[in-house]
C-alpha positions in Angstrom: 24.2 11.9 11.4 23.6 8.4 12.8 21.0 7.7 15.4 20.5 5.2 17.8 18.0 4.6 20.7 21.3 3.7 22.9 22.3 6.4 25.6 25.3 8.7 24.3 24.6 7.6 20.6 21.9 10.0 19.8 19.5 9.6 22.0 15.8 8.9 21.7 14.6 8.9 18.5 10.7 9.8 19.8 12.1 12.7 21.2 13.9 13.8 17.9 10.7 12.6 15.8 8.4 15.0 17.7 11.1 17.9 18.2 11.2 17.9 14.8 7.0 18.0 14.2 6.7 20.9 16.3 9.5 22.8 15.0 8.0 25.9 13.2 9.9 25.4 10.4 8.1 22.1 9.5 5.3 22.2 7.0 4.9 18.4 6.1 5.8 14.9 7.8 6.1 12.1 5.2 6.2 8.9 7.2 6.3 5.3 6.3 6.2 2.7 9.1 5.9 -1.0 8.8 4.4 -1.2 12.2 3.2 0.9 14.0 2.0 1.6 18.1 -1.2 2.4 20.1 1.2 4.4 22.2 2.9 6.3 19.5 -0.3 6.7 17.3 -1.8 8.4 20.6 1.3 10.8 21.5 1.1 11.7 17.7 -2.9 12.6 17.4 -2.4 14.6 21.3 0.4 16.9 19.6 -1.1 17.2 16.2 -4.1 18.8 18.5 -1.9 21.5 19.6 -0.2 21.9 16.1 -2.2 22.8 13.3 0.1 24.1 10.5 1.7 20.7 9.6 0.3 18.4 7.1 0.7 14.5 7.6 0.8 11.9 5.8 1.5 8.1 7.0 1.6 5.3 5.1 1.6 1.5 7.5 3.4 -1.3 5.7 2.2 -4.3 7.2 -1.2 -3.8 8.7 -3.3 -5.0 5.5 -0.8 -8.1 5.2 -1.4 -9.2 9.0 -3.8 -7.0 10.3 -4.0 -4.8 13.4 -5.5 -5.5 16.9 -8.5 -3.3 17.4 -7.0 -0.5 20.1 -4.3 0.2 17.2 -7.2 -0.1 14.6 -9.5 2.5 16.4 -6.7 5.1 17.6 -5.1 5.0 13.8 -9.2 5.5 12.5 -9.3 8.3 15.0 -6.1 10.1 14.0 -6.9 9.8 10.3 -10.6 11.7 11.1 -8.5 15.0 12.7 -6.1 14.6 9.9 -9.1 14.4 7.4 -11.2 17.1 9.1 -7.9 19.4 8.7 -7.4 22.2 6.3 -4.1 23.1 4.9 -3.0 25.9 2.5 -0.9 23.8 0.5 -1.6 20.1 1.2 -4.9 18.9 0.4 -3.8 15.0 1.4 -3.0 14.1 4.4 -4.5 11.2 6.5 -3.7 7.8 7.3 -3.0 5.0 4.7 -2.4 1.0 4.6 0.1 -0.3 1.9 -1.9 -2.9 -0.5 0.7 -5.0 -3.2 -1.9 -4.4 -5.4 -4.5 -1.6 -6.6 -7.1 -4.7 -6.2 -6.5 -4.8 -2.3 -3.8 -7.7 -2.8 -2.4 -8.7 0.4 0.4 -11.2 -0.3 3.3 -8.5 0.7 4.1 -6.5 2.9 6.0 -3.4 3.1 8.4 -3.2 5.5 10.1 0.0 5.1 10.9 2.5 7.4 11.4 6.8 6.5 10.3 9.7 8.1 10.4 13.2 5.9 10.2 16.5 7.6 9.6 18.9 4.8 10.8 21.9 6.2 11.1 26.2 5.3 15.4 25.8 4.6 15.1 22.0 3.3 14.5 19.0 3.8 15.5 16.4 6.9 14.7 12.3 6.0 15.6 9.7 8.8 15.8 6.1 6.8 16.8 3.2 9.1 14.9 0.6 11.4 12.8 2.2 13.5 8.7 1.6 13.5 6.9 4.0 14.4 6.4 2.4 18.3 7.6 2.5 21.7 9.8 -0.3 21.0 11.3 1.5 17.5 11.1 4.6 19.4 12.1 4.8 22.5 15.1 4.5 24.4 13.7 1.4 26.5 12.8 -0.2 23.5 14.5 -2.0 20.9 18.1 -1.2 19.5 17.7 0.5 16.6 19.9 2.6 14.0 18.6 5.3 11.8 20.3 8.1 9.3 19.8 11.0 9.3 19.9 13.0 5.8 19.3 16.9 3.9 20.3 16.0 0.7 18.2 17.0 -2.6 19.1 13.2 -4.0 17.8 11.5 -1.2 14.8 13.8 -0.7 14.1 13.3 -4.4 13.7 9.5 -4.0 11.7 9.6 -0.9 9.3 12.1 -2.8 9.1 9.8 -5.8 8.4 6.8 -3.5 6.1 8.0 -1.8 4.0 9.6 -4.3 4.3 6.2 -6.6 2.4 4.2 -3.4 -0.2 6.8 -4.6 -0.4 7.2 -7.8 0.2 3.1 -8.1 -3.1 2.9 -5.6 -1.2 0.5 -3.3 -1.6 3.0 -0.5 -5.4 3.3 0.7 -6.7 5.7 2.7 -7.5 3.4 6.2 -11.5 4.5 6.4 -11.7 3.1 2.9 -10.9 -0.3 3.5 -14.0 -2.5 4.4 -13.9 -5.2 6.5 -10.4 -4.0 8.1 -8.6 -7.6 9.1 -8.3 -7.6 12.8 -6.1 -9.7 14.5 -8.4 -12.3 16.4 -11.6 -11.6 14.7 -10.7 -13.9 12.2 -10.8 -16.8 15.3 -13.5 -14.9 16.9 -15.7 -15.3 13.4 -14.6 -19.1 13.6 -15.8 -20.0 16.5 -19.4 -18.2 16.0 -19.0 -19.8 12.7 -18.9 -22.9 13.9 -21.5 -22.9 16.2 -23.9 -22.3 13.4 -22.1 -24.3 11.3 -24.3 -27.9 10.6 -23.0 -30.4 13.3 -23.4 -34.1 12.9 -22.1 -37.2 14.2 -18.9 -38.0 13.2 -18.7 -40.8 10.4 -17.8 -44.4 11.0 -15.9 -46.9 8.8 -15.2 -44.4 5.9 -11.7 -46.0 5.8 -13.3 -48.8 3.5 -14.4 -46.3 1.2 -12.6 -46.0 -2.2 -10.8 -42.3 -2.0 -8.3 -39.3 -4.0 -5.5 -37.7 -2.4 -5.0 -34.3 -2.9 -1.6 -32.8 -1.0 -2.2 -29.4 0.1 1.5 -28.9 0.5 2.0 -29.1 -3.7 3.4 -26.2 -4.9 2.1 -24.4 -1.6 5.0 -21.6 -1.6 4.3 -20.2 -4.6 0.8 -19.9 -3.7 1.0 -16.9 -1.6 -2.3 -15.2 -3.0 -4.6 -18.7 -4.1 -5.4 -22.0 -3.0 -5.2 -22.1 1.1 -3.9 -18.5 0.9 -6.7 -16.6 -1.3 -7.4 -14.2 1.5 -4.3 -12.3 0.5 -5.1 -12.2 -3.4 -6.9 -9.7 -5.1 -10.0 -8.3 -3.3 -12.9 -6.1 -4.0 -12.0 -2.3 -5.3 -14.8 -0.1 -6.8 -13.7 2.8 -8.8 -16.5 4.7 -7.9 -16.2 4.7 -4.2 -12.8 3.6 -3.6 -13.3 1.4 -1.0 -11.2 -1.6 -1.1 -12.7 -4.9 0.6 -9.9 -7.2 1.0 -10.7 -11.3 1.0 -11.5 -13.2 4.2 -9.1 -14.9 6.2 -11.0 -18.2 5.5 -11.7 -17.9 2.0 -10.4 -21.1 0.5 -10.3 -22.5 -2.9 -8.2 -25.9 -3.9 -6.4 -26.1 -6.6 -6.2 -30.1 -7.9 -3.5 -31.0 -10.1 -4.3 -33.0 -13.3 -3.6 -36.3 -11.8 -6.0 -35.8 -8.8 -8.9 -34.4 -11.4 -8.1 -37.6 -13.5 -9.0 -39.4 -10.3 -12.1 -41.3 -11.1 -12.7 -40.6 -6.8 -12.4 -37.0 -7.4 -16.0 -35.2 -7.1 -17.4 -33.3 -10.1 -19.8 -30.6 -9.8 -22.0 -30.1 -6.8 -21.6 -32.6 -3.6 -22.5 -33.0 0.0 -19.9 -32.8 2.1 -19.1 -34.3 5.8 -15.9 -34.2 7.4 -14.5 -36.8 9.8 -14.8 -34.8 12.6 -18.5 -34.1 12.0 -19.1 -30.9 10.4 -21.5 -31.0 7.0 -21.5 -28.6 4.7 -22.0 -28.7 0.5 -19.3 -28.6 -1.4 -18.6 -28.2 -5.4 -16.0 -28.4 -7.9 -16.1 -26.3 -11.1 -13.5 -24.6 -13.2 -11.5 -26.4 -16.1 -11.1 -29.6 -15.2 -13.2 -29.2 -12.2 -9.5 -28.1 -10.4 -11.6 -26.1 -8.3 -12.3 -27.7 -5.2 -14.5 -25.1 -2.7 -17.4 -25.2 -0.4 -20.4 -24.1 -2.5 -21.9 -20.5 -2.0 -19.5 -20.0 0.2 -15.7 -19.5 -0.1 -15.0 -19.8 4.3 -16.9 -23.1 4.9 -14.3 -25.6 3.7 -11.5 -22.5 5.3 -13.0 -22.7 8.6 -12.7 -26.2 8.9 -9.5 -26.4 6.6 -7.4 -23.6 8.8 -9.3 -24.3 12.1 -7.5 -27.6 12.0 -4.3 -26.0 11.1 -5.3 -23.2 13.6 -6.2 -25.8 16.7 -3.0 -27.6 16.1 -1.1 -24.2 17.0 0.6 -24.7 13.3 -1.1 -21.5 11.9 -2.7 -18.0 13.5 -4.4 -15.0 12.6 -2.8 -13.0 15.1 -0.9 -11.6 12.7 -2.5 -13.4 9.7 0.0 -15.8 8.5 0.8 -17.6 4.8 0.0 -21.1 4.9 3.2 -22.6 3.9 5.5 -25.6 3.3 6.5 -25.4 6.6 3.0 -25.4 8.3 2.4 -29.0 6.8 6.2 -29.6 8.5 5.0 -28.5 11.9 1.4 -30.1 11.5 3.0 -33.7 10.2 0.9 -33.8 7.2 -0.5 -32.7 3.9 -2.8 -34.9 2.6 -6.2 -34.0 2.3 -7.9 -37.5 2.0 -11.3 -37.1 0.0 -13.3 -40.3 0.8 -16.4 -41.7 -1.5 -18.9 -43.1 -0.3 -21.2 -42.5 -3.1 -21.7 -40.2 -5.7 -23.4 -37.3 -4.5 -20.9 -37.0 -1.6 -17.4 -36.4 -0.1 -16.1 -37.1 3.5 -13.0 -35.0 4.2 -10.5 -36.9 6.5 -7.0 -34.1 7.5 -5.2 -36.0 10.5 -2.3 -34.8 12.0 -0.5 -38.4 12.1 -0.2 -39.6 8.4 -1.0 -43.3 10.1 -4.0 -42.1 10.8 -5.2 -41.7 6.8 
C-alpha cells in the first residue's frame, strides 16, 4: 500500500504512525529518521506514557552531521530517559540513538534514510519512503510525501539486518553518550565569547611590503570532508570503557600545506606568533612531516574561530546546521588564498580578504 500525506491518497501518515504504536498487537517500533521534530518527539514520549508494553528504538540520521537546536536536543534526551528507565520482557535496548559514519564519532555523513518497523504478534508492517519523523514529514499540512507500506519476510529481513549492523558497526550511539552534543548556534554562541577573550590588538599597518606564501584553502577542499578546514567532522574521541563518544569542535582547524607552500622559504616552521590583519593575536605552530601542519598552538579553534568566523560573517558558511566548507564557499566568498605575511622570523600575519585585489 502506498501512502501519501495528500487527502484521499492515504491520509495522514502521523495518524497511521501512532494507530499503529498503540495497536495491541505491537511489541517493537524500529524507526530510522533523518530528521526529526520537537513536535513529533513530544506526541511520541506523551503516548509512550500511556503505553508501556512496546519497546522503541530510534535511530536520527542527521543530527551528529548538523546538529540539533536545543528544544529538539532536550525533548529527544528526555524521551531517551523514559525509554531507558523502561523495562521490557524481551527487549532490553531501546532508547534514542544518533547515526556516527564512524565507530570514532566521525561526522562527515549523514544518514538520510527514512523506515519505520512495527514488529507485531501476526508479522511484521515496515513503511520505507520520505517521511521524517516531523510535522512537516508527518502530517497532512506538511510536506508531500510518499511512503510504502510492506509485510513481507524479505523486506523485514533487510530492515532487521540494517538496523542491527548501525549497532553492531557502533555507528549508532546512544544520544546521552555523546559529549559535547553539537548544537545548532552554540558553535556561533562559543565564537563570539571566544572572541571576546580572545587577545585583541591593533590591527597591523604596511604588512603588504612584507615578503609572504600563499597557501589556497580551496586545494583539494572537496575531498577534504573530515581534515583541514573540516576536521570537526573527522574522527573524534571514543573510550571503550565508557562509551561516550566526544565528537570534534566546530572550529577545530588544522591546514594542510602542499609541498610547494612548505618549500616556501616564507612558510613558518615550528612555533610562531601570530597576528591577523584584522587584529586578533594568537600563537601559532607548524609541525608534522614537512611542517604541512599549519594550526594555532595548544589549541585546535583559535586559527577556526577566526578562519570560519570570516567565512561565517561573510554569510558564506553557518553552523545552523553545521555545514562542510567547500569549493563552493570560496565561490560565494570570492576567495581562497590565505596570504601568510613575514615580517620576521618568529612571526606570521594572516591576511583572508574577500576581494582577491585586496591581497
Amino acid at each position: 500500500m502506498i501512502i501519501t500525506n495528500t487527502p484521499g491518497h492515504g491520509g495522514d501518515l502521523s495518524r497511521h504512525f501512532f494507530l499503529n504504536l498503540n495497536s495491541s498487537a505491537t511489541e517493537r517500533v524500529q524507526m530510522i529518521s533523518g530528521y526529526v521534530g520537537k513536535e513529533s518527539i513530544i506526541k511520541l514520549h506523551r503516548e509512550l506514557q500511556k503505553n508501556d508494553w512496546v519497546a522503541v528504538e530510534m535511530v536520527i540520521g542527521m543530527a551528529a552531521k548538523e546538529g540539533l537546536n536545543l528544544h529538539t536536543y532536550e525533548a529527544l534526551i528526555e524521551l531517551h530517559k523514559h525509554l531507558q528507565s523502561r523495562k521490557h520482557p524481551r527487549y532490553k535496548r531501546q532508547g534514542v540513538f544518533v547515526f556516527f559514519s564512524g565507530p570514532n564519532g566521525e561526522r562527515a555523513r549523514g544518514m538520510h534514510a527514512k523506515a519505520y518497523r512495527f514488529e507485531q504478534s501476526r508479522g511484521n508492517k515496515v513503511i520505507i519512503g520520505s517521511s521524517n519523523f516531523s510535522f512537516s514529514g508527518l502530517s497532512l499540512d506538511g510536506n508531500v510525501e510518499m511512503n510504502l507500506t510492506d509485510s513481507s519476510s524479505a523486506v523485514t529481513r533487510e530492515f532487521v539486518r540494517f538496523f542491527d549492523e548501525l549497532h553492531a558497526k557502533k555507528l549508532a550511539v546512544p544520544i546521552d553518550r555523546v559529549a559535547d552534543f553539537p548544537i545548532r548556534g552554540k558553535a556561533g554562541q562559543s565564537r563570539r565569547s571566544k572572541l571576546a577573550t580572545l587577545v585583541k590588538v591593533r590591527g597591523p599597518t604596511g604588512f603588504k611590503s612584507q615578503r609572504f606564501v600563499d597557501i589556497d584553502l580551496a586545494r583539494n577542499i572537496d575531498r577534504q570532508s573530515r581534515s583541514n578546514l573540516n576536521c570537526c567532522f573527522g574522527k573524534g574521541r571514543w573510550s571503550r570503557v565508557t562509551g561516550v563518544v566526544k565528537p570534534r569542535d566546530w572550529y577545530e582547524v588544522e591546514l594542510i600545506s602542499s609541498a610547494d607552500v612548505t618549500s616556501n622559504r616564507n612558510y613558518p616552521r615550528g612555533e610562531f606568533d601570530v597576528l591577523t590583519s584584522d587584529g586578533f593575536a594568537f600563537r601559532g605552530v607548524t609541525n608534522g612531516d614537512n611542517y604541512k601542519n599549519f594550526r594555532s598552538a595548544d589549541d585546535l579553534k583559535l586559527l577556526g574561530l577566526w578562519l570560519k568566523g570570516v567565512l561565517e560573517d561573510a554569510g558564506v558558511l553557518s553552523d545552523d546546521p553545521q555545514e562542510l566548507v567547500t569549493s563552493e564557499t570560496f565561490e560565494e566568498y570570492g576567495n581562497s588564498v590565505l596570504r601568510v605575511y613575514r615580517p620576521d622570523s618568529r612571526s606570521v600575519i594572516l591576511h583572508f580578504p574577500r576581494d582577491p585585489k585586496d591581497l
